[in-house]
N, C-alpha and C positions, 0 to 999 in steps of 0.2 A: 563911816570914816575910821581911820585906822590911826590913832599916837604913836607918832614916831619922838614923843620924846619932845618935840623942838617945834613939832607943826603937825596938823591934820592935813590925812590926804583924803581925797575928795574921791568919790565913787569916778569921776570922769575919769583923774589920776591913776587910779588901781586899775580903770580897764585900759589902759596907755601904756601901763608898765605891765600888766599881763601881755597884753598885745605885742610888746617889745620883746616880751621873752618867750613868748611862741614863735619860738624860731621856725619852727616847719609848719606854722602856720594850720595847725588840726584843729585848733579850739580846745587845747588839752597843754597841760604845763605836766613835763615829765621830771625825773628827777633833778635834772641838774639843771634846768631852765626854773624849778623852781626854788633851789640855792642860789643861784644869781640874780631872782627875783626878789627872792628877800633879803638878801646882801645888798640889793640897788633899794629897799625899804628903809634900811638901817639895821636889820638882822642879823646876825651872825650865828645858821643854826648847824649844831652836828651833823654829820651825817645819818647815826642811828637815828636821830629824832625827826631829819627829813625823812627817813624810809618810814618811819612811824604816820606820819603825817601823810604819807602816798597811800598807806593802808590804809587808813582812816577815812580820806578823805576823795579817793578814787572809786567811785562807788558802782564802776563797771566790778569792781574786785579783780581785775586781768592786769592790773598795770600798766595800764594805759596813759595813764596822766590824771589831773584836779582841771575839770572844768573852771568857766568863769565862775558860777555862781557857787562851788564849791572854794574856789580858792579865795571868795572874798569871804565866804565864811567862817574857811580857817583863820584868814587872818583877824578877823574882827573877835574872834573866839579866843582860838589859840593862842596867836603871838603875842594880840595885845592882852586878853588874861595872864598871862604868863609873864610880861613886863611889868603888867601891874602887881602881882604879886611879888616880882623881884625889887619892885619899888620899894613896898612895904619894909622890907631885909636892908635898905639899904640907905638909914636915916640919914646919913652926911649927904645924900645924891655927889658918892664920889663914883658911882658906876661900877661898883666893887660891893660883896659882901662874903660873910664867912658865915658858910651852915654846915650844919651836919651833914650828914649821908639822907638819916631821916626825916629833918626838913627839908632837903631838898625834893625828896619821892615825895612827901605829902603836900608839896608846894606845885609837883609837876603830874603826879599822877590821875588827878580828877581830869584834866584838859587833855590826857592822851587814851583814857580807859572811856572816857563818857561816850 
């Protein structure tokens, strides 16, 4: 299950909204099908950190796309490690915080180097 913050989405869910954004229907979410994938999550991620993510987690290594069971991976790893630790930074939960340079690399680099 993935925290979106507001509610859990259910394994059924993540294969619906993968499903929905395999648009050409491969069984592979490529880059930009998986920025509208996470945007329809409640994510809003960079682009470098999508390409990061397609490296990571593409494990043809050709660029091909994040299969299903890779992309619920990332999400349950990545995006929500990565919210949860924005949590932490961000005591009033105004959805806001102020880091450095260096906490931010030491907030984000274990979930893109692991």
């Amino acid at each position: 299950m993935l925290d979106r913050g507001k509610k859990l989405v259910s394994g059924h869910e993540s294969e619906s909204i993968f499903e929905k954004f395999d648009r050409d229907h491969r069984g592979k979410i490529d880059n930009m099908e998986l920025r509208d994938s996470l945007r329809q999550l409640g994510y809003a991620v960079p682009q470098l950190v999508l390409q990061l993510l397609l490296t990571k987690y593409d494990r043809t290594g050709k660029d091909n796309g994040i299969d299903y069971d890779n992309f619920m991976s990332m999400c349950g790893v990545i995006v929500k490690g990565l919210t949860e630790k924005f949590k932490e930074k961000d005591k009033r939960i105004s959805r806001a915080s102020t880091l450095t340079y260096e906490e931010f690399m030491l907030m984000i680099l274990p979930f893109i180097v692991a």
